[in-house]
DRENTIRO-463590 format. One line per field, with one value per residue: residue number from 1; residue in three letters; x, y, z of N, C-alpha, C, O in turn. Coordinates in pm, 1 decimal. Atoms other than C-alpha are relative to their C-alpha. Example, Ala and Ser with C-alpha at 12.3 -4.5 7.8 and 13.67 -1.06 7.14 Angstrom:
num = c(1:2)
residuo = c(ALA:SER)
nc1 = c(89.0:-82.0)
nc2 = c(-119.0:-119.0)
nc3 = c(0.0:-6.0)
cac1 = c(1230.0:1367.0)
cac2 = c(-450.0:-106.0)
cac3 = c(780.0:714.0)
cc1 = c(90.0:-77.0)
cc2 = c(120.0:109.0)
cc3 = c(0.0:73.0)
oc1 = c(193.6:-26.1)
oc2 = c(118.1:219.8)
oc3 = c(66.5:89.9)
***
This chain:
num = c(1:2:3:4:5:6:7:8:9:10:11:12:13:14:15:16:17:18:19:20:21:22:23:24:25:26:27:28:29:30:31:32:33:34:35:36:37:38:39:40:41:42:43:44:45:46:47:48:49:50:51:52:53:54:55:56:57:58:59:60:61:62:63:64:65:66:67:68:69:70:71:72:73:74:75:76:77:78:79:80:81:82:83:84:85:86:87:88:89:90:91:92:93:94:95:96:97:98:99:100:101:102:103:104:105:106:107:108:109:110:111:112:113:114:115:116)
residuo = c(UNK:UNK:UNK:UNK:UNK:UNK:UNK:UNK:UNK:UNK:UNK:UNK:UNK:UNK:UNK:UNK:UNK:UNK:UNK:UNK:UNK:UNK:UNK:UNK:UNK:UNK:UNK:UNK:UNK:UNK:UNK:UNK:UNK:UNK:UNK:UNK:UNK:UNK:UNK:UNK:UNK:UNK:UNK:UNK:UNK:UNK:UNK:UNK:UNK:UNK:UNK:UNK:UNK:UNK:UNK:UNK:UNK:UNK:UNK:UNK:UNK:UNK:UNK:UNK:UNK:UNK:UNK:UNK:UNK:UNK:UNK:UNK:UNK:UNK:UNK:UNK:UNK:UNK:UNK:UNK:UNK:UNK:UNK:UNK:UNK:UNK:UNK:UNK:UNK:UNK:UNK:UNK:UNK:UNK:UNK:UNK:UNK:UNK:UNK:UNK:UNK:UNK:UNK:UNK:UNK:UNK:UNK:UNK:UNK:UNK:UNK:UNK:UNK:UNK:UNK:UNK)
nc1 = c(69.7:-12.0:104.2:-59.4:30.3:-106.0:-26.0:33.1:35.5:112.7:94.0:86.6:-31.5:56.5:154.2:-85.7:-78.8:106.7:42.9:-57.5:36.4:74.5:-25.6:-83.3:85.8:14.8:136.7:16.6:-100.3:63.3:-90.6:24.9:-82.0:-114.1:-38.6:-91.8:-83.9:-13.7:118.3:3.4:-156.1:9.1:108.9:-100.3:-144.4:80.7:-106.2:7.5:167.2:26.4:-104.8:111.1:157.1:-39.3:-72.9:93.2:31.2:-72.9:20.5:155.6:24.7:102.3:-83.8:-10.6:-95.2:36.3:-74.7:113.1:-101.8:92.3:-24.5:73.3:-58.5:-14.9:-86.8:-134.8:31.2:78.0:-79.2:-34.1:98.9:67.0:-143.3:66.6:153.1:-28.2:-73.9:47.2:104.3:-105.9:-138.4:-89.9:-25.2:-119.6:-21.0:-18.8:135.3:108.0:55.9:-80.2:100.6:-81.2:46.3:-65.0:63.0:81.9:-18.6:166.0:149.4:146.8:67.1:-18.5:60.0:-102.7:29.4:-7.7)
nc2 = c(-112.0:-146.8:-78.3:-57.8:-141.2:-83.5:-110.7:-49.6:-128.6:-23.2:42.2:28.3:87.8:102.8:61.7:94.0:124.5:96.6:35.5:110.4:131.6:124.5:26.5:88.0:79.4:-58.7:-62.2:9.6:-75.7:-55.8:-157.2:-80.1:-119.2:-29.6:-164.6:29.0:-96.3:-118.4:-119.0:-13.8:-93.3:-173.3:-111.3:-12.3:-103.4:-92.0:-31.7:91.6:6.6:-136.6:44.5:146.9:-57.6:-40.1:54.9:91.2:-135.7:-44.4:146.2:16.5:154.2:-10.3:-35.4:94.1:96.4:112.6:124.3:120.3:169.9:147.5:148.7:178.6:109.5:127.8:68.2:26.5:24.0:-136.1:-90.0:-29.8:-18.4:-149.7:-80.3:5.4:-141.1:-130.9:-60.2:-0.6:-124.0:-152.0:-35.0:7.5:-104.4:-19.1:-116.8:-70.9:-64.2:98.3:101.7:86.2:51.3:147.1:100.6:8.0:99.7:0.5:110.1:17.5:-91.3:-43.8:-97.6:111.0:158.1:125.4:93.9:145.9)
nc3 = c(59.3:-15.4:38.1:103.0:-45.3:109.8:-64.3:131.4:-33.1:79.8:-48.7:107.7:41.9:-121.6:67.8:106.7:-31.5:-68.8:111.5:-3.1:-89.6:-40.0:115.5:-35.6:-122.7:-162.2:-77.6:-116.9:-12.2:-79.4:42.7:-168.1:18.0:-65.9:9.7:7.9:-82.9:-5.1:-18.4:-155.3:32.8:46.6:-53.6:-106.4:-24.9:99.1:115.6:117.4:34.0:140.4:98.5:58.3:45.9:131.0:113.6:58.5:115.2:97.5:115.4:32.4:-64.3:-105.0:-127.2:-106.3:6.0:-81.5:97.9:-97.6:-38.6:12.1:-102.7:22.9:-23.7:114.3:8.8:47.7:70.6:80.2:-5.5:73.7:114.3:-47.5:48.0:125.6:23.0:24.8:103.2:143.4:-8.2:-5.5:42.2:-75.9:-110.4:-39.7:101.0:-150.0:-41.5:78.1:-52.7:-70.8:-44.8:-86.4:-83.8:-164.2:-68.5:-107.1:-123.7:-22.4:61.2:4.0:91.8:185.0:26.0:88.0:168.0:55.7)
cac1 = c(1446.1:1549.8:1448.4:1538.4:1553.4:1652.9:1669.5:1579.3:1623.6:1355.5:1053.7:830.2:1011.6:790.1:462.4:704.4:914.1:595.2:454.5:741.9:734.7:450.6:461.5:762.7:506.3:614.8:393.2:377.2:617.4:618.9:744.6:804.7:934.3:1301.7:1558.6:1949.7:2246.9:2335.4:1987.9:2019.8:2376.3:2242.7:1932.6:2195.1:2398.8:2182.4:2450.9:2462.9:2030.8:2033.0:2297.7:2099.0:1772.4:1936.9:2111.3:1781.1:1577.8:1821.3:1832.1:1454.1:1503.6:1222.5:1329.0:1197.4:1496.1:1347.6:1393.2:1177.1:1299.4:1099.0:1143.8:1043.1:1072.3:1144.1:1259.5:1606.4:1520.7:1337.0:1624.7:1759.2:1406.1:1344.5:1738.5:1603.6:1228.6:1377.1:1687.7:1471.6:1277.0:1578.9:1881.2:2209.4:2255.5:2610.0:2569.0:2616.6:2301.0:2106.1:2003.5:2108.3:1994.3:2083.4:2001.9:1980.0:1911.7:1614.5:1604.3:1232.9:857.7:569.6:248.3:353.4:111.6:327.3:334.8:293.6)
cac2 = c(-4146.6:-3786.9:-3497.8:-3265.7:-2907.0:-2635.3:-2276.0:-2055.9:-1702.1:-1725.7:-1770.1:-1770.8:-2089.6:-2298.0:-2334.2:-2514.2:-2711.8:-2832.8:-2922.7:-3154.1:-3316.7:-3408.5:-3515.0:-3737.1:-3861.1:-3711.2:-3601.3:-3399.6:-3118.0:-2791.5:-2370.9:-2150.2:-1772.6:-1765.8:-1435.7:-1507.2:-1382.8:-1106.1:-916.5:-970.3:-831.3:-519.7:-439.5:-434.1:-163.3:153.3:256.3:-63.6:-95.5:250.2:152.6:-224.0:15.2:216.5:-19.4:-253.2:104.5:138.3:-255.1:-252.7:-590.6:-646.3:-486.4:-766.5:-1000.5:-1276.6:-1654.3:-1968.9:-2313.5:-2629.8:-2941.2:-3321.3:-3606.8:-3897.0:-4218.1:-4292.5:-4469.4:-4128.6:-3894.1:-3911.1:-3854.6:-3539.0:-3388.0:-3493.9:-3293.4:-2991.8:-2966.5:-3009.8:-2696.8:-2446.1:-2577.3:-2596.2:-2483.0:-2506.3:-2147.6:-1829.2:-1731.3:-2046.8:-2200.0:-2460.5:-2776.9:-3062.0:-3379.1:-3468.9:-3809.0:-3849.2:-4102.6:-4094.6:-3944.0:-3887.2:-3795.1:-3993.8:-4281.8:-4608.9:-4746.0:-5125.9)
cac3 = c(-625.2:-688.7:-720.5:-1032.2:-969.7:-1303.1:-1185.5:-1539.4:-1606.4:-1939.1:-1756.4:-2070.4:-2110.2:-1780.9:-2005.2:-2264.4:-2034.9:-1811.5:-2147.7:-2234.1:-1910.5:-1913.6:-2252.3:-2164.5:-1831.6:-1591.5:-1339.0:-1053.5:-1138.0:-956.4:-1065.9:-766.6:-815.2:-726.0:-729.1:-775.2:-563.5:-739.0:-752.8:-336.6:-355.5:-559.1:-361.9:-53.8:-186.6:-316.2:-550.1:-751.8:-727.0:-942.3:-1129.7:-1204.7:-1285.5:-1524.2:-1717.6:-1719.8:-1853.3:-2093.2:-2237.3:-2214.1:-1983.5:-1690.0:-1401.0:-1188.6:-1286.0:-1157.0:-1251.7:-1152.5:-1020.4:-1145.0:-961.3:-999.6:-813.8:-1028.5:-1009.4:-1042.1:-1346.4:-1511.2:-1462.9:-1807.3:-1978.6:-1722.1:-1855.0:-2215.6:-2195.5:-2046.4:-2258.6:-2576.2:-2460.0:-2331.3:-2510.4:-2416.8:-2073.0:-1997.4:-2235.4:-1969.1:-1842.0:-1951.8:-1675.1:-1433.3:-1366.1:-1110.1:-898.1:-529.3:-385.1:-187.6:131.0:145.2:8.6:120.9:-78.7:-402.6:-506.5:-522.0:-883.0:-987.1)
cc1 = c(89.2:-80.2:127.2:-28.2:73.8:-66.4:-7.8:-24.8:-144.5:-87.7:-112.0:55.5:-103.1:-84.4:67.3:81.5:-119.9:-84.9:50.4:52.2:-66.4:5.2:110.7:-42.8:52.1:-82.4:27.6:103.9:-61.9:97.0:9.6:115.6:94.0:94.3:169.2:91.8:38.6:-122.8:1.7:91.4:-65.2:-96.9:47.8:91.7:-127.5:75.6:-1.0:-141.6:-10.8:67.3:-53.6:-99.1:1.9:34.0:-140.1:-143.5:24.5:18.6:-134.7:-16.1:-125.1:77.0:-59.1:71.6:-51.9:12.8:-127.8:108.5:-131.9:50.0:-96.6:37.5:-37.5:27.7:136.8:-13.8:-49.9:114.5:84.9:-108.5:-49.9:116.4:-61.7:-108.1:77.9:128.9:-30.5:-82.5:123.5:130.0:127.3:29.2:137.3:62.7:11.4:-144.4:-92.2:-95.6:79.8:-62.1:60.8:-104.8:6.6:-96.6:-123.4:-1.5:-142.7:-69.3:-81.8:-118.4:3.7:-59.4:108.3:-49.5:49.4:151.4)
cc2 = c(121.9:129.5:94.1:102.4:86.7:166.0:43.2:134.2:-1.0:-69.5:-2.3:-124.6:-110.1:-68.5:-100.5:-145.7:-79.2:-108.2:-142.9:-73.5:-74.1:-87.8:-145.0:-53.4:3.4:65.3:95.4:175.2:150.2:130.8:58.1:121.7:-43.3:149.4:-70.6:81.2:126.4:116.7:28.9:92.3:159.2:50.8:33.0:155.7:96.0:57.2:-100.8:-5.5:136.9:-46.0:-124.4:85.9:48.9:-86.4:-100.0:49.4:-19.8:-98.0:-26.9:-119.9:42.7:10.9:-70.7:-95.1:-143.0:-106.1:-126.2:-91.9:-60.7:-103.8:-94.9:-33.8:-109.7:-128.9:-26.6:-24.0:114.7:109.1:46.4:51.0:129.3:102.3:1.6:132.2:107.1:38.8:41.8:149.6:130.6:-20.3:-21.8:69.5:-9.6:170.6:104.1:26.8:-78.0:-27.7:-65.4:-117.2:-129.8:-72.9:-27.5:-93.5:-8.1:-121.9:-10.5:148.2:-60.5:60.3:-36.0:-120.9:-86.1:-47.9:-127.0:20.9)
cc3 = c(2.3:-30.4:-116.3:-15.2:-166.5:76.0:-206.5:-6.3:-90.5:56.7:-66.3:-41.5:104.6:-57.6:-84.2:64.2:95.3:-115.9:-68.9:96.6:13.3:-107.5:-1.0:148.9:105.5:52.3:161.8:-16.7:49.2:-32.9:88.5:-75.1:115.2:-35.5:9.9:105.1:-34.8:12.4:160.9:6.2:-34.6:74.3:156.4:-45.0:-156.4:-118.7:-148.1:-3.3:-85.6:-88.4:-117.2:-88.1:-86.7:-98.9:-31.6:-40.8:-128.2:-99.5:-24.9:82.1:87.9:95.4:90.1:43.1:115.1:-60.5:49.2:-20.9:-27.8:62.1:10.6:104.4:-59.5:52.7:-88.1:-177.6:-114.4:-5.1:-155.6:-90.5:61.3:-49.3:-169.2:-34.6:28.8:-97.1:-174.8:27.8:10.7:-34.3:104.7:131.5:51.0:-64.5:143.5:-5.5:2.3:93.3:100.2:50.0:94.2:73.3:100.5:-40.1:68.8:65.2:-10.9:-75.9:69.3:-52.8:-153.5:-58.9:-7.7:-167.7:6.9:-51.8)
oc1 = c(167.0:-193.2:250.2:-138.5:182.0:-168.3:26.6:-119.7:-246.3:-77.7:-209.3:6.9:-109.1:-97.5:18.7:94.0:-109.7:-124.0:-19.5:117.6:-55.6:39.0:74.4:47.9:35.4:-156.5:73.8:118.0:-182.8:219.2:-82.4:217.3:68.6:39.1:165.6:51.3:43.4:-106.4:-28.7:65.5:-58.4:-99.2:-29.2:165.2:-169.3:9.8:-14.9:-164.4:-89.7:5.1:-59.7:-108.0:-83.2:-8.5:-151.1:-228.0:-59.3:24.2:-165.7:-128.0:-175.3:174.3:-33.5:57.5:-19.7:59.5:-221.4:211.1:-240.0:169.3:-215.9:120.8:-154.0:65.7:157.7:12.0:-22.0:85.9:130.3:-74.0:-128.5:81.8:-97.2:-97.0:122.4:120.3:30.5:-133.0:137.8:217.9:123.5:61.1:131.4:177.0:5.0:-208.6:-200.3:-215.0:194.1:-161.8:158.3:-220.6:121.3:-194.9:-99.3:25.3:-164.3:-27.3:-90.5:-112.7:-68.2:15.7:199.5:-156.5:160.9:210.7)
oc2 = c(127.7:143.4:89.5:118.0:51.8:169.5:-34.3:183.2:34.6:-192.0:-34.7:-150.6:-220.7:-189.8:-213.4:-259.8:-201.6:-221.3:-239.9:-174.0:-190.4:-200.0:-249.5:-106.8:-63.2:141.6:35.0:241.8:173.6:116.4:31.4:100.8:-79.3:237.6:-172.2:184.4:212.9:229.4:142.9:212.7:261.2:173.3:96.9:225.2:71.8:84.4:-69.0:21.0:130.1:-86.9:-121.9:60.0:26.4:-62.7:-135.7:-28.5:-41.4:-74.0:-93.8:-170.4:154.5:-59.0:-18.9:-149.7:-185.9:-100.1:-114.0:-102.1:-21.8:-91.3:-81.2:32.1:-148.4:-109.2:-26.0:71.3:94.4:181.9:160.6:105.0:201.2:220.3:109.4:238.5:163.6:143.8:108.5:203.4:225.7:57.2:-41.8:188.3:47.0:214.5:57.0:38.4:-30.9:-31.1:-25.1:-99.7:-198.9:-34.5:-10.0:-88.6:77.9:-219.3:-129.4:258.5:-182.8:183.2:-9.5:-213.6:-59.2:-75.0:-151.9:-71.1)
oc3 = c(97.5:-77.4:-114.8:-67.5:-213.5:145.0:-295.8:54.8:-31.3:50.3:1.7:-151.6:51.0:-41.4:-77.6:19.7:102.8:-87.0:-98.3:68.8:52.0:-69.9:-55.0:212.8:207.6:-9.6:258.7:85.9:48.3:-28.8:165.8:-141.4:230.1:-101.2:79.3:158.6:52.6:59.0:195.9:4.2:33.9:85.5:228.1:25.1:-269.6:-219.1:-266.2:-121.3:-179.8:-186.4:-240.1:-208.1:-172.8:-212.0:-148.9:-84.8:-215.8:-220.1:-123.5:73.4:76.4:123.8:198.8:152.5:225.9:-174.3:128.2:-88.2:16.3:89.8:37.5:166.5:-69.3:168.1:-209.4:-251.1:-232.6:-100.2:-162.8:-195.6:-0.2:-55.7:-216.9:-95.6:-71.1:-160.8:-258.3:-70.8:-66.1:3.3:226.1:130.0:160.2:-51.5:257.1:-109.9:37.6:63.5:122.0:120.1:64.5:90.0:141.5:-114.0:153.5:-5.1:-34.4:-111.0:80.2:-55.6:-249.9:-89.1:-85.9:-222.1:52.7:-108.2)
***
């Protein structure tokens, strides 16, 4: 099994990519507010946090810069159809800013019906 974690700055994108998970039957998947290294970095150093505030004023962005992480666990077997659904929803992510998405092994679960 693994599990399949993407990290996403467009977070109007979750309703879309939960959508085509499930859609492609997966089940079980899960969004959790995350925050990146540099927003930590800037709210460390009051100079650059004004600096951030202005410039994300001034582009009109959301000054909450925040991002979500989704995460499956799949079987092995499912891993190309969970890269599939979300890439059909946010596109190329090797683009800057896109996204990021990867795999880790799991040794064991708990909490997962077995399937026939």
């Amino acid at each position: 099994m693994q599990a399949i974690f993407l990290v996403i700055k467009q977070t109007e994108l979750v309703d879309d990519i939960m959508t085509s998970l499930s859609d492609a039957g997966i089940r079980g998947g899960t969004a959790i507010d995350s925050q990146g290294m540099a927003v930590s970095l800037t709210k460390m150093n009051q100079n650059m946090a004004m600096v951030q505030l202005l410039r994300g004023i001034l582009s009109g962005e959301d000054d909450s810069h925040r991002s979500k992480t989704i995460f499956v666990v799949v079987k092995d077997s499912q891993v190309e159809t969970v890269k599939k659904a979300i890439t059909a929803v946010t596109g190329d992510l090797s683009k800057p800013n896109a996204g990021i998405m990867f795999g880790v092994p799991i040794s064991f679960v708990e909490g997962i019906p077995a399937e026939d």
